[in-house]
Biopython code that builds the backbone (N, CA, C, O; Angstrom):
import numpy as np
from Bio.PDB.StructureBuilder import StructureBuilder

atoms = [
    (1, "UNK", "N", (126.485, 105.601, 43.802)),
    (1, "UNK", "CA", (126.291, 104.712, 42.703)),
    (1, "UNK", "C", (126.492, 103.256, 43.050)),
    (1, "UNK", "O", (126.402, 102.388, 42.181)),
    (2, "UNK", "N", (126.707, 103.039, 44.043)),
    (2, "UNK", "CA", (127.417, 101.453, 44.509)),
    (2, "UNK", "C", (126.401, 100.492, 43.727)),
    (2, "UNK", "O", (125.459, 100.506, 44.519)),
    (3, "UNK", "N", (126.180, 100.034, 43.141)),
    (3, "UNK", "CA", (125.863, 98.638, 42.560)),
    (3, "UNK", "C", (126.368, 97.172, 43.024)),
    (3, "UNK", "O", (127.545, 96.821, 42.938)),
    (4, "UNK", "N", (125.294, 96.338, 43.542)),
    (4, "UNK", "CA", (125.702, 95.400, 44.592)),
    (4, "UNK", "C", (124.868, 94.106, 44.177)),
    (4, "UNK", "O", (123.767, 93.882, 44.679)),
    (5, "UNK", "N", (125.506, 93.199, 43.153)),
    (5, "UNK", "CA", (124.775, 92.033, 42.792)),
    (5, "UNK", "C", (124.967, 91.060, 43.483)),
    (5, "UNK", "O", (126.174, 90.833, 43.570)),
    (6, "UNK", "N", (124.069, 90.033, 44.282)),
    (6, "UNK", "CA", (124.286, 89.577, 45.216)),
    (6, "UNK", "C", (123.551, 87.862, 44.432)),
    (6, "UNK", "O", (122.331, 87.706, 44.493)),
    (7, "UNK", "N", (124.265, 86.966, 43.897)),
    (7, "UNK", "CA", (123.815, 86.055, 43.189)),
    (7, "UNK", "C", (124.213, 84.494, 44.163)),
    (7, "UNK", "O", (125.314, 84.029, 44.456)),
    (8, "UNK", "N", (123.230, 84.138, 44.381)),
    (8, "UNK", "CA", (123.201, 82.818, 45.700)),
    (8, "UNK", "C", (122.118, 81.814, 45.496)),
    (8, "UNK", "O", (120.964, 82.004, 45.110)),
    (9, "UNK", "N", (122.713, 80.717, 45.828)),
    (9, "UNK", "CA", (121.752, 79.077, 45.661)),
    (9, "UNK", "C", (120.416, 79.007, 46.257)),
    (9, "UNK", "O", (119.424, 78.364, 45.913)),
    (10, "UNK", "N", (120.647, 79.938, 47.376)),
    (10, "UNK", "CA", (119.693, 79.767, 47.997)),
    (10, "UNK", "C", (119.160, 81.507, 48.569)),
    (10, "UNK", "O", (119.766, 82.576, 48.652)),
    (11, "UNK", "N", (117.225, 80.922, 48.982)),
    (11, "UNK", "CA", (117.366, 82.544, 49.077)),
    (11, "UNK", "C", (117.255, 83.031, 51.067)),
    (11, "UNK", "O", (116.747, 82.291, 51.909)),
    (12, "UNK", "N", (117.797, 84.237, 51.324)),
    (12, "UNK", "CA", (117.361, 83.859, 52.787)),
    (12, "UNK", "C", (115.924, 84.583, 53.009)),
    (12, "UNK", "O", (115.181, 85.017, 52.128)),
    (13, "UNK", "N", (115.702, 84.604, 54.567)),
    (13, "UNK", "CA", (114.304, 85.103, 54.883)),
    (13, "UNK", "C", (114.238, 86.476, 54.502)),
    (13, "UNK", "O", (115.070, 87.250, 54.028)),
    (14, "UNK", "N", (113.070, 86.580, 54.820)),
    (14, "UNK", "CA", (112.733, 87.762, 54.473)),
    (14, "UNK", "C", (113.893, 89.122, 55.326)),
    (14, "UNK", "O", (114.417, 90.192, 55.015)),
    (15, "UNK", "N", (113.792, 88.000, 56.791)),
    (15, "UNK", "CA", (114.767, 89.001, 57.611)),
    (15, "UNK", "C", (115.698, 89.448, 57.032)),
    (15, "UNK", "O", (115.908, 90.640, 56.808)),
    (16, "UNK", "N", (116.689, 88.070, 56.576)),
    (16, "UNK", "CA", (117.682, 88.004, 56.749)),
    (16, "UNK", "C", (117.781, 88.622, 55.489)),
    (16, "UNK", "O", (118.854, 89.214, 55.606)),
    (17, "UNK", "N", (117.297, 88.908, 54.190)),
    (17, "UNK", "CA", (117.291, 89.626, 53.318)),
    (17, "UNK", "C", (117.908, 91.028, 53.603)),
    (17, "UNK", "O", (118.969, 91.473, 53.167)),
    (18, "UNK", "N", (116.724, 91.813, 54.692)),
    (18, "UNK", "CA", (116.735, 93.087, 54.989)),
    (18, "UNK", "C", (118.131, 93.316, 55.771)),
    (18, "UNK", "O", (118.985, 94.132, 55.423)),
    (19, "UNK", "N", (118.209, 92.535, 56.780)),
    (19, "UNK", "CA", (119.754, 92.636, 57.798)),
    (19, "UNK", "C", (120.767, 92.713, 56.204)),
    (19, "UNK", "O", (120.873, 93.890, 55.861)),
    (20, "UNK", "N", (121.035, 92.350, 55.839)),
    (20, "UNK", "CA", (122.219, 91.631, 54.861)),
    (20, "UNK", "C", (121.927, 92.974, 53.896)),
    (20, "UNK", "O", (122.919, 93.696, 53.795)),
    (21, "UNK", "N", (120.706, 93.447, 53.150)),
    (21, "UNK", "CA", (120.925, 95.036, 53.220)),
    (21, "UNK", "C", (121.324, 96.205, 53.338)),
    (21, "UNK", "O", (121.793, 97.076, 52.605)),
    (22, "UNK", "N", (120.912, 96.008, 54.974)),
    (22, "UNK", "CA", (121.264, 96.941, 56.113)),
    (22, "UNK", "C", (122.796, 97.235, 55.866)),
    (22, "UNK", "O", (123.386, 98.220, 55.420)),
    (23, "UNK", "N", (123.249, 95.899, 56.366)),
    (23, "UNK", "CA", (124.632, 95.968, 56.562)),
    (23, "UNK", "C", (125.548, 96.063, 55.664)),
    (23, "UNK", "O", (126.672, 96.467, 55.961)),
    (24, "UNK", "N", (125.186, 95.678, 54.320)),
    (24, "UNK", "CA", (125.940, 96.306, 52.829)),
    (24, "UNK", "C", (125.984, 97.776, 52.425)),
    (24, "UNK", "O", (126.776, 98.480, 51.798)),
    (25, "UNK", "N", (124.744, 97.967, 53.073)),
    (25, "UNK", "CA", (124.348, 100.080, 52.739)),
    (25, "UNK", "C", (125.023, 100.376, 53.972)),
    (25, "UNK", "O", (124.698, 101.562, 54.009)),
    (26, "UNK", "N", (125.619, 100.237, 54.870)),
    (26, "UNK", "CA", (126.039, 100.457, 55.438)),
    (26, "UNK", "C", (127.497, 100.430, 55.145)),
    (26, "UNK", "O", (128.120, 101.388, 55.603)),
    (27, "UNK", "N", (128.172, 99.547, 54.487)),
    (27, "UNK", "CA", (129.087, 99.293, 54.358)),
    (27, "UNK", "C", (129.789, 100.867, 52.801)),
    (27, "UNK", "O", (130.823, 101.494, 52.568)),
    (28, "UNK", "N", (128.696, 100.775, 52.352)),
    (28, "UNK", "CA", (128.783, 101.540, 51.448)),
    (28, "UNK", "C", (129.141, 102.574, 51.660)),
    (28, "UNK", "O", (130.169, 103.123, 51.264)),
    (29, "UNK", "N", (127.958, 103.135, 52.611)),
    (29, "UNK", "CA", (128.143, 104.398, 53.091)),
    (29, "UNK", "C", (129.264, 105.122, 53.841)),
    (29, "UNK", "O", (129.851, 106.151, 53.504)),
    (30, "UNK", "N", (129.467, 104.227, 55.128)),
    (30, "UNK", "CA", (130.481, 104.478, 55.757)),
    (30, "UNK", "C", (132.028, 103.977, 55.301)),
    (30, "UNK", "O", (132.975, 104.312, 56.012)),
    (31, "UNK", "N", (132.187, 103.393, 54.431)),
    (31, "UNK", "CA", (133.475, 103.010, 53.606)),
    (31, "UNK", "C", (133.994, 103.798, 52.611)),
    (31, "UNK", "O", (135.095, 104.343, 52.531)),
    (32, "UNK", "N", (132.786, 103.783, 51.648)),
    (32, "UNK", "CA", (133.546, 104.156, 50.200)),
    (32, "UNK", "C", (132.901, 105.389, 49.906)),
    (32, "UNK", "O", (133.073, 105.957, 48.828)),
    (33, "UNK", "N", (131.953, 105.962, 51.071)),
    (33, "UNK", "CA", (131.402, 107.538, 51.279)),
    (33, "UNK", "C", (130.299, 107.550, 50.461)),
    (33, "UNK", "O", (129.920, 108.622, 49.989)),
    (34, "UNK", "N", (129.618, 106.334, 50.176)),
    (34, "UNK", "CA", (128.525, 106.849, 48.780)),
    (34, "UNK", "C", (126.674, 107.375, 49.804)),
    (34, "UNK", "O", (126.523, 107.174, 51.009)),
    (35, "UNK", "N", (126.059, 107.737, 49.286)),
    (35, "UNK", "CA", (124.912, 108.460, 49.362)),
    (35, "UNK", "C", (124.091, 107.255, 49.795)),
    (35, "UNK", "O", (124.205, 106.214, 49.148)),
    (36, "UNK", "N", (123.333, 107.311, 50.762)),
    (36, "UNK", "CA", (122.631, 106.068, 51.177)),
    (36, "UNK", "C", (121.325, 105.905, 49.870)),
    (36, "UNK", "O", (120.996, 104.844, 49.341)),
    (37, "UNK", "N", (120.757, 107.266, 49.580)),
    (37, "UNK", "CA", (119.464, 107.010, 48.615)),
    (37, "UNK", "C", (120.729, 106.694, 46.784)),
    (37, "UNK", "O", (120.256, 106.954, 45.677)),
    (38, "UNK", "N", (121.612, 106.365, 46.882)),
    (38, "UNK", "CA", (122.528, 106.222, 45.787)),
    (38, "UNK", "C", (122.816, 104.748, 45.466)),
    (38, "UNK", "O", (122.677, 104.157, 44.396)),
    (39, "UNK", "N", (123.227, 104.322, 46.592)),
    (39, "UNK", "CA", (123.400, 102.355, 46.730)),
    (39, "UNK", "C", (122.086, 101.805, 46.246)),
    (39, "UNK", "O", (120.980, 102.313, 46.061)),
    (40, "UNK", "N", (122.502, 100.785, 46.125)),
    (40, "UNK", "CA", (121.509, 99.825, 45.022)),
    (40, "UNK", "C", (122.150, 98.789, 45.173)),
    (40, "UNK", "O", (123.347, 98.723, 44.890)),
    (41, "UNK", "N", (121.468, 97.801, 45.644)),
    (41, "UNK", "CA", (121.506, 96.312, 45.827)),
    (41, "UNK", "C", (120.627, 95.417, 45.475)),
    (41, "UNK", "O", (119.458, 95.545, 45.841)),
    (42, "UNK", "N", (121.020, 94.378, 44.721)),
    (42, "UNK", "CA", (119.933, 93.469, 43.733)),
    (42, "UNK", "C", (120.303, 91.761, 44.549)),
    (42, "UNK", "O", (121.458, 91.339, 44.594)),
    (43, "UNK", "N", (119.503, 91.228, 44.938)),
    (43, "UNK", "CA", (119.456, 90.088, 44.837)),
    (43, "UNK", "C", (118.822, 88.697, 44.487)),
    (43, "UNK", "O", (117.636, 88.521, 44.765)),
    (44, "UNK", "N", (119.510, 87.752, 43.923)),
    (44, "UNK", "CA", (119.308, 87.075, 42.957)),
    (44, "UNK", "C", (119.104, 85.454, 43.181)),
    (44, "UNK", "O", (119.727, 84.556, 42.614)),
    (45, "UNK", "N", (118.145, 85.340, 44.083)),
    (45, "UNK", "CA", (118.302, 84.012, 44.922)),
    (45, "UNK", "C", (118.208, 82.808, 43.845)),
    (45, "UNK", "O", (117.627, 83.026, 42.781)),
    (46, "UNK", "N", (118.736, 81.623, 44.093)),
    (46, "UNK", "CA", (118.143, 80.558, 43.367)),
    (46, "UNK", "C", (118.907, 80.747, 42.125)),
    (46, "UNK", "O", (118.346, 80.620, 41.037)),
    (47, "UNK", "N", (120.110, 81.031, 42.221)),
    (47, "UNK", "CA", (121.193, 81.271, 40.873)),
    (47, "UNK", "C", (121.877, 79.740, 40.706)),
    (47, "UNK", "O", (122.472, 79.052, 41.535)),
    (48, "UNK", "N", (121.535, 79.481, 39.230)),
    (48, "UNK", "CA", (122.302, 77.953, 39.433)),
    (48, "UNK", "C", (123.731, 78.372, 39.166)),
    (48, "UNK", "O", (123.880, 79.239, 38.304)),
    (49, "UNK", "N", (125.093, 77.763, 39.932)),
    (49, "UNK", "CA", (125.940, 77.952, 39.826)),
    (49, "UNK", "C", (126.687, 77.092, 39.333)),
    (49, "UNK", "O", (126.888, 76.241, 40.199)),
    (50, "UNK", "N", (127.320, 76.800, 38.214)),
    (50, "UNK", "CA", (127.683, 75.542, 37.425)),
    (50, "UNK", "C", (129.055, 74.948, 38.293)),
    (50, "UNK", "O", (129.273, 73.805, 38.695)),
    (51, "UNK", "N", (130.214, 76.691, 38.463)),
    (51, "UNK", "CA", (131.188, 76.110, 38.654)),
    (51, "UNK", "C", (131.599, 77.049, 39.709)),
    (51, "UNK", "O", (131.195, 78.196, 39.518)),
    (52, "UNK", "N", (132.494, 76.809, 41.071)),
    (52, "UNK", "CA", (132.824, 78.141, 42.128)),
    (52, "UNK", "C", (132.002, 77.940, 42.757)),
    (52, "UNK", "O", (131.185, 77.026, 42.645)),
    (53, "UNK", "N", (132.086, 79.179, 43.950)),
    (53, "UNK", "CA", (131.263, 79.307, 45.205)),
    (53, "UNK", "C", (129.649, 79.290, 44.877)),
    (53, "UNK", "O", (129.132, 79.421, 43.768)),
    (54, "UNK", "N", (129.052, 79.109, 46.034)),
    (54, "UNK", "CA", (127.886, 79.151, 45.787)),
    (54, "UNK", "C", (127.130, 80.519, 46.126)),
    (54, "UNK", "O", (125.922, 80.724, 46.005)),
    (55, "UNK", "N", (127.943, 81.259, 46.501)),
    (55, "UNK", "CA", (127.466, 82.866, 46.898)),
    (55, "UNK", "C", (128.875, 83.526, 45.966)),
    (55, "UNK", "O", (130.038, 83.203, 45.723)),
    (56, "UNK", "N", (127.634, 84.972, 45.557)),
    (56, "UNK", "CA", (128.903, 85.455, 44.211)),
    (56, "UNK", "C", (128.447, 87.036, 44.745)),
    (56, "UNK", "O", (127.272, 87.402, 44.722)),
    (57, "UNK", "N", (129.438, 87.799, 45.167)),
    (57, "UNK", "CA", (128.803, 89.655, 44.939)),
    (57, "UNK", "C", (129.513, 90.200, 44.065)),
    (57, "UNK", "O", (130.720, 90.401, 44.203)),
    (58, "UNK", "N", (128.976, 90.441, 43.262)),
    (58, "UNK", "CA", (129.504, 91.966, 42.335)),
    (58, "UNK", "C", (129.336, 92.902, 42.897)),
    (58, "UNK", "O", (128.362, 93.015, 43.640)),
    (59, "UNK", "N", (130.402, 94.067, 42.692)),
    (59, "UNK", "CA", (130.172, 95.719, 42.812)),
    (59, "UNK", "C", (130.988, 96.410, 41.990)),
    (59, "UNK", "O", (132.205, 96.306, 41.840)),
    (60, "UNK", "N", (129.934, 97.373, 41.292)),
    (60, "UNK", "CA", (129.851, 97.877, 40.765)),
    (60, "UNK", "C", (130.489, 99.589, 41.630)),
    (60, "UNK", "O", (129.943, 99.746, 42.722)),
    (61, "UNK", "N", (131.376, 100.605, 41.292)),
    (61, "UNK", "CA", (131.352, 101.599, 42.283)),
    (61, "UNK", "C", (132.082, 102.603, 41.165)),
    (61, "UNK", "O", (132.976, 102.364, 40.353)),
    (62, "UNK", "N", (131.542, 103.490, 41.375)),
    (62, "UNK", "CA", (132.641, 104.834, 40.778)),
    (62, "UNK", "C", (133.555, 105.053, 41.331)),
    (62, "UNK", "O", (133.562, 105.381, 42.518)),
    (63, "UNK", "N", (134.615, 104.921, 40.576)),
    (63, "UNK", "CA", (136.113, 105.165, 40.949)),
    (63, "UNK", "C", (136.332, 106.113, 41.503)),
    (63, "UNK", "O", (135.429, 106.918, 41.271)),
    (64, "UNK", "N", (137.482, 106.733, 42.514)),
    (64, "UNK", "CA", (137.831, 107.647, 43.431)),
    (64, "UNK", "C", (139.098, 107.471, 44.095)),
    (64, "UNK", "O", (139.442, 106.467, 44.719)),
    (65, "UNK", "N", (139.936, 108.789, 43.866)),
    (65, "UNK", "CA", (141.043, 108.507, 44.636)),
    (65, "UNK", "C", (141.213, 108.269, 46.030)),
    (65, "UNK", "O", (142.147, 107.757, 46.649)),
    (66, "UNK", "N", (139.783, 108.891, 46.514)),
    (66, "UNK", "CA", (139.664, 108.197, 48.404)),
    (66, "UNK", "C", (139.268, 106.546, 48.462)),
    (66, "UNK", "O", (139.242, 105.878, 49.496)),
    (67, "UNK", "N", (139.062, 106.210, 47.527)),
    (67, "UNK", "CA", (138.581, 104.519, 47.197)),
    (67, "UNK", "C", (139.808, 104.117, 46.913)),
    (67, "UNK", "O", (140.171, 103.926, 45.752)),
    (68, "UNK", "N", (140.836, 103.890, 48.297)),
    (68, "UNK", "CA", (141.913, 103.528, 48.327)),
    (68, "UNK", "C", (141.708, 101.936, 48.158)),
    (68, "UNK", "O", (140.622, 101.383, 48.333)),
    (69, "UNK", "N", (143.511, 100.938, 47.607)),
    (69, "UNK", "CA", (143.441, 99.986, 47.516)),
    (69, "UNK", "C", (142.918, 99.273, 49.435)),
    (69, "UNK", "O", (142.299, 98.227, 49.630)),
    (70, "UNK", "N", (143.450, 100.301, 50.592)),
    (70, "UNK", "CA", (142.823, 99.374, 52.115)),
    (70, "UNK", "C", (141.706, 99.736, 52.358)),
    (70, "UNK", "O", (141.228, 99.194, 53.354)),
    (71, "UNK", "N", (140.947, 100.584, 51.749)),
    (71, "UNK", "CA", (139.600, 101.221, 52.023)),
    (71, "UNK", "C", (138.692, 99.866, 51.054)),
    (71, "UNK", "O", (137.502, 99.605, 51.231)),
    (72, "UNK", "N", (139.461, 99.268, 50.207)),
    (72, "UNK", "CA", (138.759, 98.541, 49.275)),
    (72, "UNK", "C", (138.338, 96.879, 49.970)),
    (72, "UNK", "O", (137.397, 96.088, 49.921)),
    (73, "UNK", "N", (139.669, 96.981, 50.596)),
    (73, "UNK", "CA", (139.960, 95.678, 51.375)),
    (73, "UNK", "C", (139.231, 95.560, 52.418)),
    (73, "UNK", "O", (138.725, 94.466, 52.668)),
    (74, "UNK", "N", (139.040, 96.581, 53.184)),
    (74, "UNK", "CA", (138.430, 97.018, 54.412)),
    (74, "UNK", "C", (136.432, 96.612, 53.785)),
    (74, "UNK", "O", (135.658, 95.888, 54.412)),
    (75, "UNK", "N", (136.229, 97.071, 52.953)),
    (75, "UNK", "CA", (135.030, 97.632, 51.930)),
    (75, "UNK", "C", (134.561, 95.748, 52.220)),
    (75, "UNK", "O", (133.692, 95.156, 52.860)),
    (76, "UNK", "N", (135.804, 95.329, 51.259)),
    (76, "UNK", "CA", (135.476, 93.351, 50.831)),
    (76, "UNK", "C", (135.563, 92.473, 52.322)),
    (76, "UNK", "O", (135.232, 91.288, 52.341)),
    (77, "UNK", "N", (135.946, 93.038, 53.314)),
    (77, "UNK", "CA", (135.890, 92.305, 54.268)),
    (77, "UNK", "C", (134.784, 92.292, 55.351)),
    (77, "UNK", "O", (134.628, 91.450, 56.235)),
    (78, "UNK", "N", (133.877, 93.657, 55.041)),
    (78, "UNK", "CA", (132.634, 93.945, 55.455)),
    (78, "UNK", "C", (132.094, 93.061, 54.946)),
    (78, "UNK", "O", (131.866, 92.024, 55.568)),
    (79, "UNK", "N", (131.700, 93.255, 53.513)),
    (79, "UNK", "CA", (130.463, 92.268, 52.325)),
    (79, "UNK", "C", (130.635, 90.609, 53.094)),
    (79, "UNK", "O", (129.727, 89.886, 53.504)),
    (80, "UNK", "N", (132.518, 90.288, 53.103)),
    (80, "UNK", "CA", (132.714, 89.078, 53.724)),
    (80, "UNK", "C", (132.075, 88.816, 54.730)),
    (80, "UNK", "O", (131.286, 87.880, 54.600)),
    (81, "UNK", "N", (132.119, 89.309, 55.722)),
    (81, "UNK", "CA", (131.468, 89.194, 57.162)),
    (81, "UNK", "C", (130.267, 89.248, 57.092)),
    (81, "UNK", "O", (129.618, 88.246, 57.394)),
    (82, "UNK", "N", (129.514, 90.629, 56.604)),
    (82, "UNK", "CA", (128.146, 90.319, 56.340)),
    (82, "UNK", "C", (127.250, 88.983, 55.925)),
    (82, "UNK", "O", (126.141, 88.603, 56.299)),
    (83, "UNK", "N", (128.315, 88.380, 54.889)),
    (83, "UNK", "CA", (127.631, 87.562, 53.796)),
    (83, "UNK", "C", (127.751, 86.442, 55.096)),
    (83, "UNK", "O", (126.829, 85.984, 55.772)),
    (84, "UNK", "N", (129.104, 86.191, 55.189)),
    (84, "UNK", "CA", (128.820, 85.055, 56.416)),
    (84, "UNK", "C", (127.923, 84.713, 57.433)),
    (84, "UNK", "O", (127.417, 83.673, 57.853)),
    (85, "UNK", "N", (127.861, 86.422, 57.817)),
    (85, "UNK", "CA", (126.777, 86.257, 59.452)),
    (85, "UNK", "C", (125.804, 85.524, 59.070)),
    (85, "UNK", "O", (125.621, 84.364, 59.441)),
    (86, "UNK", "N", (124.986, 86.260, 58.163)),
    (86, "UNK", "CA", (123.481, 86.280, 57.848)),
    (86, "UNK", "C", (123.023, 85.982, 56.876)),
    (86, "UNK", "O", (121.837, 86.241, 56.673)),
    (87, "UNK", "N", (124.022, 85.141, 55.644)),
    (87, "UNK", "CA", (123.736, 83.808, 55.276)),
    (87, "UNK", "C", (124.317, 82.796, 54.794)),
    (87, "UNK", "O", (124.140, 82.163, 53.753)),
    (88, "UNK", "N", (125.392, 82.641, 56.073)),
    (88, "UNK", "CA", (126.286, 81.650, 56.428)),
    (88, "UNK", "C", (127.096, 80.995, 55.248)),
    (88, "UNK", "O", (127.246, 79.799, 54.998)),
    (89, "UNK", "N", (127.591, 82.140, 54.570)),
    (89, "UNK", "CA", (128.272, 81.459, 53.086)),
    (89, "UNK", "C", (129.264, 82.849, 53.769)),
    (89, "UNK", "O", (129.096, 83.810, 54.520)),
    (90, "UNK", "N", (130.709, 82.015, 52.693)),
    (90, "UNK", "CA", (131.631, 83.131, 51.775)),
    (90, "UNK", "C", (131.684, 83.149, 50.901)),
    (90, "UNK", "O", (131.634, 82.180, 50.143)),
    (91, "UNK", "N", (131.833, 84.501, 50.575)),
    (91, "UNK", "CA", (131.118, 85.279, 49.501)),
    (91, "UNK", "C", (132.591, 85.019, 48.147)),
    (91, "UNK", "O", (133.721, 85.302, 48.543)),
    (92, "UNK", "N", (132.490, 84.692, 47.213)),
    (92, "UNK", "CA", (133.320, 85.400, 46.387)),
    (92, "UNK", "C", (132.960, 86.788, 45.905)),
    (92, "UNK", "O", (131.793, 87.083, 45.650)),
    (93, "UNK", "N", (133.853, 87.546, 45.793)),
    (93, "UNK", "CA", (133.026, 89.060, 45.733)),
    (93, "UNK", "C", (134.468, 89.801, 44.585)),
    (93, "UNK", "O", (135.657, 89.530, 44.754)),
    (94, "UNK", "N", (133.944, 90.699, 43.526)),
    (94, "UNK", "CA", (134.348, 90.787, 42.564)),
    (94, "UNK", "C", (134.350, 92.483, 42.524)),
    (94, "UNK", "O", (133.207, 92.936, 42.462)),
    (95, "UNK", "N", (135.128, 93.220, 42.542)),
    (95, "UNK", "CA", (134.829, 94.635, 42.703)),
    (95, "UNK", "C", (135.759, 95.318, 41.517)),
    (95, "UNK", "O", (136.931, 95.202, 41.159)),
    (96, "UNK", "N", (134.305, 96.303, 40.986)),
    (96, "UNK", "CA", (134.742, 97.166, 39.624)),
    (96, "UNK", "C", (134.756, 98.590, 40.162)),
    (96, "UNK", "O", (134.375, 99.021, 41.250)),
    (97, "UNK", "N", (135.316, 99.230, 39.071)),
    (97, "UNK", "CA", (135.919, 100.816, 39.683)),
    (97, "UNK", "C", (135.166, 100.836, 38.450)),
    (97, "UNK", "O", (135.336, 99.936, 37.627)),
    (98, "UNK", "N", (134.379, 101.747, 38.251)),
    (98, "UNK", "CA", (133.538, 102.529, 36.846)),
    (98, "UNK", "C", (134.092, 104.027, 36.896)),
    (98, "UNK", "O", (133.760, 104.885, 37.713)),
    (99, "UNK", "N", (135.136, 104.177, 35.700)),
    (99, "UNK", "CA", (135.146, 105.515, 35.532)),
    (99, "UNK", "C", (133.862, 106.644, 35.387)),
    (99, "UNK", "O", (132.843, 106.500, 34.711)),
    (100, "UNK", "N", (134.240, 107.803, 36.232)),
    (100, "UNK", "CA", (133.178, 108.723, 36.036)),
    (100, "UNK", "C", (133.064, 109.342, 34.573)),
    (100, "UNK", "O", (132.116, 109.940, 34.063)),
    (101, "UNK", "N", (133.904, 109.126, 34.223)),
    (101, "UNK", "CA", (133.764, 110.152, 32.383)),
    (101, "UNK", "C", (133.321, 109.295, 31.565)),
    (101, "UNK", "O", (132.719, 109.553, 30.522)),
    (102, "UNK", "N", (133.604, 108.176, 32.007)),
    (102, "UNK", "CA", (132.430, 107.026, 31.021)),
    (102, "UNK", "C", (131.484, 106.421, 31.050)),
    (102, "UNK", "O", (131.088, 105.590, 30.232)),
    (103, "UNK", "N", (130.748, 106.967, 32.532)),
    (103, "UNK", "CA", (129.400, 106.514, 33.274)),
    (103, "UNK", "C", (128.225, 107.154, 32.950)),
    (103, "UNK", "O", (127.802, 108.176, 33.490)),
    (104, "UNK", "N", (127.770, 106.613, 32.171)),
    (104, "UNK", "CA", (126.310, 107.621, 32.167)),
    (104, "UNK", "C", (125.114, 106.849, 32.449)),
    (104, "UNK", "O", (124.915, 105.779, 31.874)),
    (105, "UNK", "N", (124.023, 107.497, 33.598)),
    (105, "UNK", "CA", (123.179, 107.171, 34.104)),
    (105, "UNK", "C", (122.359, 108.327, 34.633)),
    (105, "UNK", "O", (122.539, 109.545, 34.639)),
    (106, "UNK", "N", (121.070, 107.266, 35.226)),
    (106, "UNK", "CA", (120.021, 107.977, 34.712)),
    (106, "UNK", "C", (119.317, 107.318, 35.809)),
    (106, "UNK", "O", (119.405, 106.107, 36.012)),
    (107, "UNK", "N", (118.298, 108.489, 36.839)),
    (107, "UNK", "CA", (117.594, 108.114, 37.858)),
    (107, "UNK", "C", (116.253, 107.409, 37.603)),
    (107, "UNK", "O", (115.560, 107.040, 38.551)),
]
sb = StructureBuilder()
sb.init_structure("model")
sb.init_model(0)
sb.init_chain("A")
sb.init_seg("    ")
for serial, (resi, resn, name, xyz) in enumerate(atoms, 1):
    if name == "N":
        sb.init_residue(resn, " ", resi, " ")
    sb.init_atom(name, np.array(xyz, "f"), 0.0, 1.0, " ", f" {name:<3s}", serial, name[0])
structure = sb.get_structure()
């Protein structure tokens, strides 16, 4: 379910789109155990930002007791690094736990 809003001033290339992707579904996967065809990442180039950073990630994730508080840290310091490499910002990044008994969705 990972939900990954990725809201920034500017937009990158096409590459650097896909790398920055890559490396979030990745992060997903191998971190917080989610389903690669499950992650979902939106990005939102050209966000005017009134006040704060100029790169913002939301995530969105279903809660889990293996979605430890260092697995989380570990999780935000990926997105960090990512966001830096490949498009040279830090990220403020904002992470929600969505209970499963109150999640309802739909493919």
């Amino acid at each position: 379910m990972p939900l990954l809003k990725i809201f920034t001033t500017h937009a990158p290339s096409t590459e650097g789109a896909t790398a920055l992707a890559d490396s979030l579904s990745g992060a997903c996967t191998e971190l917080l155990g989610a389903r690669d065809d499950a992650v979902q990442i939106l990005l939102v180039p050209g966000s005017m930002m009134l006040r704060g950073e100029p790169l913002l990630v939301e995530v969105h994730y279903r809660a889990k007791p293996e979605r430890s508080v260092e697995i989380m840290d570990r999780f935000m310091d990926r997105i960090s690094q990512g966001c830096s490499h490949l498009l040279g910002q830090r990220p403020r990044i904002r992470c929600f736990a969505v209970d499963q008994a109150t999640l309802f969705a739909r493919h």
